[in-house]
N, C-alpha and C positions, 0 to 999 in steps of 0.2 A: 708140329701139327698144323694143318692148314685150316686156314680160318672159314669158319662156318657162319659165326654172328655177322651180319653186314656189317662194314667197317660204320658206317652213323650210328649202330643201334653199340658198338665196343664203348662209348662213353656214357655213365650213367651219372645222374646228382642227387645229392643228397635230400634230404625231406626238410620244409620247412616246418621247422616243430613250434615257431616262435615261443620261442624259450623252455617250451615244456619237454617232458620227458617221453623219450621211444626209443625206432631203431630211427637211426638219419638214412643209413644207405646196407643192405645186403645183398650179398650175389653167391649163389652156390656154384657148383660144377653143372646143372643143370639149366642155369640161368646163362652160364658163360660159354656153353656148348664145348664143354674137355671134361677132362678126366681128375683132375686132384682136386685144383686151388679156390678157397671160401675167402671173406672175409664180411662180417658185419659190426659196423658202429654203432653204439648205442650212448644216450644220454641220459641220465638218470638223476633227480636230486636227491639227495642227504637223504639219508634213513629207506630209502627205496633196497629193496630185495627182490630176486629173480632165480627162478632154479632150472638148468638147462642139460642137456646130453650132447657130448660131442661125436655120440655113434659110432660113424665108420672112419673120422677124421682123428688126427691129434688134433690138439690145439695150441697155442698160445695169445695169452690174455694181458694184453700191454694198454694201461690205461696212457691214454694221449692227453690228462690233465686230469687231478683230482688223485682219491686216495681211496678205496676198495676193500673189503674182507671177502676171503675166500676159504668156503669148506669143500674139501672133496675128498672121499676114500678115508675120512676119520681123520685129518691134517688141517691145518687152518693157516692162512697164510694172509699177513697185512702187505699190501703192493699199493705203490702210487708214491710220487713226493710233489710232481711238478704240477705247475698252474696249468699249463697249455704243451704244447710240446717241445715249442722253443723257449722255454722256461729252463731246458735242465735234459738229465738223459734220462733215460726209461729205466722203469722198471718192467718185469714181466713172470709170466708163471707159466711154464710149459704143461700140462697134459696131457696122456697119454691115449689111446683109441681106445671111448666106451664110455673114458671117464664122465661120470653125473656129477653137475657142480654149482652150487651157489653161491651167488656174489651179492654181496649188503656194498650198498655204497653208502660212504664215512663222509666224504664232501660232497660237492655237485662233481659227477664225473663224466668224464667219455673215454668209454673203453672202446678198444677193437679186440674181436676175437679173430685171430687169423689161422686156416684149417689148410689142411692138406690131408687124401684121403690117405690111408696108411694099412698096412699091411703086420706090421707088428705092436704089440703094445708092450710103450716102454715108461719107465716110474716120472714120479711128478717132479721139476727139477726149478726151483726158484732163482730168477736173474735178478740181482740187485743191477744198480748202475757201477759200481765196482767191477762187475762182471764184464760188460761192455764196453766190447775196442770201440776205439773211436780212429778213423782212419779223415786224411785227406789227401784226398785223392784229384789230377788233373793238375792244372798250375794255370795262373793268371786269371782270367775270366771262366775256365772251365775248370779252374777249383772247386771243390765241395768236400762237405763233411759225411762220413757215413758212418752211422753208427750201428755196428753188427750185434743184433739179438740173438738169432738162431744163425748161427754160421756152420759154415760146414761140418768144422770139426764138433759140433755138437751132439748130443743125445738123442739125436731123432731121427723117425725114419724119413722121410717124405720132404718137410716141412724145413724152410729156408725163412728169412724173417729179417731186413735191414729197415732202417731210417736214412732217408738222404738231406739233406739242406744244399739248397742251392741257395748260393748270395747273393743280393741286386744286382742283375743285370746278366748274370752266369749264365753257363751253360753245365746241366750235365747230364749222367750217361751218353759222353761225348769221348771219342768218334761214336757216331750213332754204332750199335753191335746188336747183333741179334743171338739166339739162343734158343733155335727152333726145329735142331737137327741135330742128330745122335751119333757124334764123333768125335769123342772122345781121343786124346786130352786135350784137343785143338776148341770144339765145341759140346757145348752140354743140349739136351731139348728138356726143355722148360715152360711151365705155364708160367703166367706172370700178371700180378693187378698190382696198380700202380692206386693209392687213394691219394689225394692231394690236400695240401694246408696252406696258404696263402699270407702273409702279415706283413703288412696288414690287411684284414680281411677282401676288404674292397679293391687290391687289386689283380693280376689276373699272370698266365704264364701262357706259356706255348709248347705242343707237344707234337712232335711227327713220329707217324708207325708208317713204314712202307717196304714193299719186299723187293728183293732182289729182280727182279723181272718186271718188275712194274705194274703189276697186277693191281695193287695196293699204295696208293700214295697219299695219305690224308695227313693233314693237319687241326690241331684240335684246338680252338681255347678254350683255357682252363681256368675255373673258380674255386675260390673256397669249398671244398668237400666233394668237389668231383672224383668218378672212380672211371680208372680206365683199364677196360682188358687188354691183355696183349700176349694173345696166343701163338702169334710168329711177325717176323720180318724186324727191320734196324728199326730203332730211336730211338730219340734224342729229343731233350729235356729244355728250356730256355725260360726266365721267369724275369719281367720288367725292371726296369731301374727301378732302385726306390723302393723295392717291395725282394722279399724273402721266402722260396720257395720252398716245400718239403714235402716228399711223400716216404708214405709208410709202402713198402715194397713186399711183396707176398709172393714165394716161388716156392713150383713144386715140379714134379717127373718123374720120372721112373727108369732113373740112371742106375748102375751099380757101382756107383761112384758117388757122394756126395758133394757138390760141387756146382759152382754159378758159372763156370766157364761160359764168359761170350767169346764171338766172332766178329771184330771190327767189319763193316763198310771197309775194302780195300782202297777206294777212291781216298777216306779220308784218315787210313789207319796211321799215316805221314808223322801224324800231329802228334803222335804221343813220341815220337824221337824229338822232338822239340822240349820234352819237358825234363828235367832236373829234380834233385830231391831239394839241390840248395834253394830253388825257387821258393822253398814252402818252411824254406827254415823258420822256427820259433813259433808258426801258427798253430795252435789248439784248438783252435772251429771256425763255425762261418762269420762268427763276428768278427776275427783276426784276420780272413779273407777278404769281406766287403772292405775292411779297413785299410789294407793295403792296396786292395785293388782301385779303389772308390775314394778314399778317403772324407771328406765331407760331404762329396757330391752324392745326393739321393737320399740323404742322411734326413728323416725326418726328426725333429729336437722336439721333447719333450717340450 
């Protein structure tokens, strides 16, 4: 789809809540100028309760720190284990289109609910971190971790759903690729929102969306809890030495296909014939990535 929202107003920040509790950041399909993809953040302390409708969306509800009770449809379900998000892997609770739902939060939390608009309504399906691949992907400085919530092969209609870690100094979603044209099996068209996590907080990453024709060439920097749309064109992800980048990935379409197929940038689609599986031998995430790649250097010591 081609982009509607001017590329300055595609980056949105969070609310400063100073310490208390709300939403930090929401965007719907009306605020994003497309058709499927939601997400909103909230932060809540201990004993706090909320009761919401996911309408015309599925959902999934993946708290990004802290620990949550959820009722819906007569079913109750405890979700959360980790402090923050590089603490550990996710948990999450799928929902189906319509579902009414209430969440008590059990510690201080911060959820995401992440939506996509759907057309069929399918049962409630609970992901432990058990559940969740963890993949790494890229090699060398464009290594990263991704770890798949709502993958394709999944239960749902609409609704796609990863975590990425980039490690100091990385790059990823590299070769820049885009996902914005309906051609199948070479490429998928996809909405897409990007939220970001930063740690340590204070410092900062880099992100470019630009299209094929050059209509579109921006560069964004990126802070703690920034959210970015990206409704067409390639990019690509890069986050400071010394600091650890992550976002929560949100993608939706209306393929007949479930499926993140991108389409590399031909300029720099080179780079992945460069890579090897042996490169990534024995890594298990991005802390085994900065450590090889990085070794002490950037290493902030306790």
């Amino acid at each position: 789809m081609a982009i509607t929202v001017p590329p300055h107003e595609l980056l949105l920040h969070s609310a400063d809540l100073d310490g208390g509790s709300g939403t930090l950041i929401a965007v719907d399909p009306e605020r994003a100028g497309w058709a499927y993809c939601s997400l909103t953040v909230q932060r809540h302390d201990p004993g706090a309760s909320w009761s919401a409708a996911a309408g015309d969306d599925e959902v999934a509800l993946v708290p990004l720190g802290g620990i949550c009770t959820i009722e819906s449809g007569g079913q109750t379900w405890r979700i959360g284990e980790r402090a923050n998000v590089f603490a550990g892997p996710p948990w999450a609770l799928y929902l189906g289109r319509g579902a009414r739902y209430e969440v008590r939060a059990e510690t201080p939390l911060e959820l995401a609910v992440c939506g996509a608009r759907a057309t069929r309504t399918l049962e409630p399906v609970l992901i432990r971190p058990e559940d969740v691949t963890v993949e790494i992907r890229g090699a060398g400085n464009a290594a990263r971790q991704i770890n798949h919530i709502i993958k394709p092969g999944f239960p749902a209609d609409k609704l796609l759903v990863v975590e990425v870690f980039t490690p100091s100094g990385n790059w990823s979603s590299f070769p820049p690729h885009k996902h914005d044209i309906s051609d199948l099996p070479r490429e998928a068209d996809l909405e897409e929102i990007y939220y970001y996590r930063i740690d340590p907080p204070d410092g900062f990453a880099l992100q470019r969306l630009y299209t094929h024709d050059g209509a579109v060439d921006a560069a964004y920097v990126i802070h703690d809890g920034d959210l970015l749309l990206v409704p067409e064109g390639y990019h690509a992800f890069a986050v400071a030495h010394g600091y650890t980048g992550y976002y929560l990935n949100v993608l939706a379409g209306d393929e007949p296909e479930r499926t993140m197929q991108p389409s590399d940038d031909p300029r720099y689609a080179w780079v992945r014939e460069t890579w090897t599986d042996a490169m990534n031998a024995g890594l298990r995430g991005f802390r085994d990535v900065a450590e090889r790649v990085n070794g002490a250097a950037g290493r902030r010591e306790p």
